[in-house]
C-alpha positions as CSV (number, residue, x, y, z in Angstrom):
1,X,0.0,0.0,0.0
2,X,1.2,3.5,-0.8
3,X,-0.6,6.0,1.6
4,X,0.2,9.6,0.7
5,X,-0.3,11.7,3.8
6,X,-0.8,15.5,3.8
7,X,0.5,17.7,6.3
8,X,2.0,15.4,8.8
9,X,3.9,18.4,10.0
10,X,2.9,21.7,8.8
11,X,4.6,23.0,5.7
12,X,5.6,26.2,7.6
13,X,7.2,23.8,10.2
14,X,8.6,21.7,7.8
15,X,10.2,24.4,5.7
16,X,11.8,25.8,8.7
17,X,13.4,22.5,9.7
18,X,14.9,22.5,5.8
19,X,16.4,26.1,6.9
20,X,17.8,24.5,9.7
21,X,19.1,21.6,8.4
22,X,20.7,23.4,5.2
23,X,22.9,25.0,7.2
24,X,24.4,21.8,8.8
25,X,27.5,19.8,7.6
26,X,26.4,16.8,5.3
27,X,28.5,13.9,4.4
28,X,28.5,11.0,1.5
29,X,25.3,9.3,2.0
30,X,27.3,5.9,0.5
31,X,28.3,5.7,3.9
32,X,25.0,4.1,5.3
33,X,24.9,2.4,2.0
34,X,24.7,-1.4,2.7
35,X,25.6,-4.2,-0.2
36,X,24.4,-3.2,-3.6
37,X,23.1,0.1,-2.8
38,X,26.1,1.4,-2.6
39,X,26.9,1.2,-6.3
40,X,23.9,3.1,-6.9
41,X,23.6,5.7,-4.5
42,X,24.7,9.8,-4.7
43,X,23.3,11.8,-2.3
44,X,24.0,13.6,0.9
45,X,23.4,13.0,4.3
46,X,23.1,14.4,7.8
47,X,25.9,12.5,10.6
48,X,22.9,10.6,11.8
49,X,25.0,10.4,15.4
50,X,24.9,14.6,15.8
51,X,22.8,15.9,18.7
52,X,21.5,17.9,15.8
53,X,20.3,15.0,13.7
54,X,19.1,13.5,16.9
55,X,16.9,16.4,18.3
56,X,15.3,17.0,14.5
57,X,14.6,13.6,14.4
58,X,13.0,13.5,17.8
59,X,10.4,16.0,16.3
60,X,9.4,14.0,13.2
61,X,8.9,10.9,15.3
62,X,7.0,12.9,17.6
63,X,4.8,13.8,14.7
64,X,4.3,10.9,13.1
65,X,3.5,8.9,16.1
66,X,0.9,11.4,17.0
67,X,-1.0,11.3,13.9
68,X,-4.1,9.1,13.3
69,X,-3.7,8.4,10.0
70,X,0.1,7.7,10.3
71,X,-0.6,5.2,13.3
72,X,-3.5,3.3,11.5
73,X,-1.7,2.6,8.3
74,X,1.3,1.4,10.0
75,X,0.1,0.2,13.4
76,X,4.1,1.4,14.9
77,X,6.0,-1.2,17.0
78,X,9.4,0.4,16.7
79,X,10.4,3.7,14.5
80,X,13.9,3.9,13.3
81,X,14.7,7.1,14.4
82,X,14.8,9.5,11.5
83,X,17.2,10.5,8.9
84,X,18.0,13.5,6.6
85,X,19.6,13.9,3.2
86,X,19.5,16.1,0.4
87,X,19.6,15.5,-3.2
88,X,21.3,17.9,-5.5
89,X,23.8,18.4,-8.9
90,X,22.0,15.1,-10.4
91,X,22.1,13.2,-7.0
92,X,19.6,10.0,-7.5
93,X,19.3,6.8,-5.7
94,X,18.9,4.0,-8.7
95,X,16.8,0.9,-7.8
96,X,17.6,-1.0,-4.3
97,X,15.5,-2.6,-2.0
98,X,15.6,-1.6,1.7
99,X,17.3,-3.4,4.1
100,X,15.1,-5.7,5.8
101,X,16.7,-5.6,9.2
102,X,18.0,-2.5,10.5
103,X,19.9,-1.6,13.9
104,X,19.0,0.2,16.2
105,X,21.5,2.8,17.6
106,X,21.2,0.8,21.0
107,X,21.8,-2.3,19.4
108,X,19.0,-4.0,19.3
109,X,17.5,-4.9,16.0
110,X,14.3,-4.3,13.7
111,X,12.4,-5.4,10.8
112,X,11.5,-2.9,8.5
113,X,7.8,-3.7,7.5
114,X,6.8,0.2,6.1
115,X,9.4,3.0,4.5
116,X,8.5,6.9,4.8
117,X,10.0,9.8,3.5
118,X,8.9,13.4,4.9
119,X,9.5,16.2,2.3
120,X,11.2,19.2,3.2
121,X,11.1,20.7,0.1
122,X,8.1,21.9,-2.2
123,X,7.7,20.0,-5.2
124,X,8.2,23.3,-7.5
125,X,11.5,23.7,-5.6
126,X,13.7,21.3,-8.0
127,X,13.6,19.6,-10.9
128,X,13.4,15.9,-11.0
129,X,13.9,13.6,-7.7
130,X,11.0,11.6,-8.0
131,X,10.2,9.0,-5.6
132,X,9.5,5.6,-8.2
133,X,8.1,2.7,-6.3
134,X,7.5,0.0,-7.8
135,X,4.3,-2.0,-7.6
136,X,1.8,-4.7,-8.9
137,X,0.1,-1.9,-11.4
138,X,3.5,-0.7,-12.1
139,X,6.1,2.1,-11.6
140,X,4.4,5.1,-9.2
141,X,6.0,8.0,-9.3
142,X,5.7,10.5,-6.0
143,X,7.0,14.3,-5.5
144,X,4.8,15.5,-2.5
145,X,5.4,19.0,-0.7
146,X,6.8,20.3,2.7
147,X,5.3,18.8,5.4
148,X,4.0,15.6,3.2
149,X,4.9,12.2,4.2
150,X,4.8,8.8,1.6
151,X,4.5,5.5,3.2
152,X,5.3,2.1,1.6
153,X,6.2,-1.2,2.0
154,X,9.6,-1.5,2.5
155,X,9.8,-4.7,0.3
156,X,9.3,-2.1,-2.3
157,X,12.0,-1.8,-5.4
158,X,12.3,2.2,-5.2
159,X,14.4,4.9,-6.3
160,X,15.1,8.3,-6.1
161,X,15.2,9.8,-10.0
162,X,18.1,12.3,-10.4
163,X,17.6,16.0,-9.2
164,X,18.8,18.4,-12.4
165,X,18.2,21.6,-10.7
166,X,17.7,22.7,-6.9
167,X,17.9,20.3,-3.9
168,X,15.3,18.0,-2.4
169,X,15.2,17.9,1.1
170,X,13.7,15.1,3.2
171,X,13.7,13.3,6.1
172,X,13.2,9.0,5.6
173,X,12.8,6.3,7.9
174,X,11.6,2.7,8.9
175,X,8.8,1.2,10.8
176,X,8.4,-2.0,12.4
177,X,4.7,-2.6,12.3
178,X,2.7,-5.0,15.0
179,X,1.8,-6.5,12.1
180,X,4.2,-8.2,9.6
181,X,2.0,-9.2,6.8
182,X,1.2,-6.2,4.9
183,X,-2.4,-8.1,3.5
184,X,-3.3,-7.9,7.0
185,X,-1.9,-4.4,7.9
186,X,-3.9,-2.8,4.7
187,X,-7.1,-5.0,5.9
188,X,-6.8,-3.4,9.6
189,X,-6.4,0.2,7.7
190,X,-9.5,-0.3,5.1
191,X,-11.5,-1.8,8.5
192,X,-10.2,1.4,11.0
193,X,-11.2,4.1,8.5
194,X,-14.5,2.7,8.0
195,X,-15.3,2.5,11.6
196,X,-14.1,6.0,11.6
197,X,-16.7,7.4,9.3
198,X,-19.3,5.1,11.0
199,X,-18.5,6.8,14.2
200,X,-19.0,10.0,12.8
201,X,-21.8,9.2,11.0
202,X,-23.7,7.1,14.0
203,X,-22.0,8.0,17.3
204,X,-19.7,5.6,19.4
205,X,-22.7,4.0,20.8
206,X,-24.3,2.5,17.8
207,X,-24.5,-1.0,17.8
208,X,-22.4,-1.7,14.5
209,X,-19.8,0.5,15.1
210,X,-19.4,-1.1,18.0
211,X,-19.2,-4.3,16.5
212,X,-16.7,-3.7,14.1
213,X,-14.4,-2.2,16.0
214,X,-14.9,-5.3,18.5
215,X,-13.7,-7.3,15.3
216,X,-10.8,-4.8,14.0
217,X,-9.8,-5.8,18.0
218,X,-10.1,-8.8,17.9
219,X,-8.4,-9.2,14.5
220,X,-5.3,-7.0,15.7
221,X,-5.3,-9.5,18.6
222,X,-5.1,-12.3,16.5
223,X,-2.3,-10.8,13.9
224,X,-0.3,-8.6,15.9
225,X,3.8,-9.4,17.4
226,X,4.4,-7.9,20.0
């Protein structure tokens, strides 16, 4: 499932987090590279260890964690805590899969069910830079503005096309959802935001909504790892 989400942050927020970072020392992002990816990666990244990285990464998992739709699509076990980079002077990321175990920075380790990336740039800001993801009805193609966030599976072939004028901006990360199997995750989300229109439609007390949302708990009971 691809779930474009609008205004996770606020693009004023999110724009002013881009001033910030822009002003920070970057590195090669091939560092973080693992295997293959490597060989097909230019971009640049914040030092992911900085108390700088750290603290603007404590505000996007702050806001994602908080946001309804975010939290229902994903159903968040663990969040790898975010990253930035910055795509510039034909900087791309050709065709990789993510990594499907990631570590932690105290060592322990997650599986990495659901990718994100949070723009920090508007769309009209640079040419190119297209997030490709590749899917059962083909290539989709994804340029969102500041303060929009893109979730996907992370079994996903992706890419980042090259950016031939400007820099894009944006934070990425991985999730560890409750619930591996993404069938099942993308039922729970289809079954939560129908009980959330039935609630505003009928009121908590009505005797279907009830009912379902007995069943999505039930269900989430049955699938989730804890």
């Amino acid at each position: 499932m691809l779930l474009p989400i609008e205004q996770i942050i606020s693009r004023e927020d999110a724009l002013r987090l881009r001033d910030t970072i822009e002003q920070a020392s970057w590195y090669d992002g091939r560092r973080t590279a693992g295997g293959l990816s490597a060989d097909v990666k230019s971009n640049l990244q914040l030092d992911e260890t900085s108390d700088f990285a750290k603290q603007l990464g404590q505000v996007v998992t702050q806001a994602v964690k908080q946001h309804p739709l975010f939290v229902s699509a994903t159903l968040p076990h663990t969040v790898f805590p975010p990253r930035f980079n910055c795509y510039q002077d034909s900087g791309h990321y050709g065709l990789h899969i993510d990594g499907s175990v990631m570590t932690l920075p105290d060592g322990r380790l997650m599986r990495s069910d659901v990718s994100a990336t949070l723009f920090l740039s508007d769309a009209d800001e640079y040419e190119g830079g297209e997030l490709s993801i590749e899917t059962q009805f083909g290539a989709q193609e994804v340029k969102l503005n500041a303060g929009d966030i893109i979730v996907y599976p992370s079994s996903s072939l992706h890419e980042v096309k090259p950016v031939t004028q400007g820099k894009r901006i944006a934070s990425f990360f991985w999730v560890q959802s409750m619930v591996a199997e993404p069938t099942q995750r993308e039922q729970l989300f289809e079954l939560d935001q129908s009980i959330q229109i039935l609630t505003a439609k009928l009121g908590r007390d009505d005797s279907e909504v009830r009912r379902l949302s007995g069943l999505y708990h039930n269900l989430l009971r049955g699938w989730a790892s804890l």
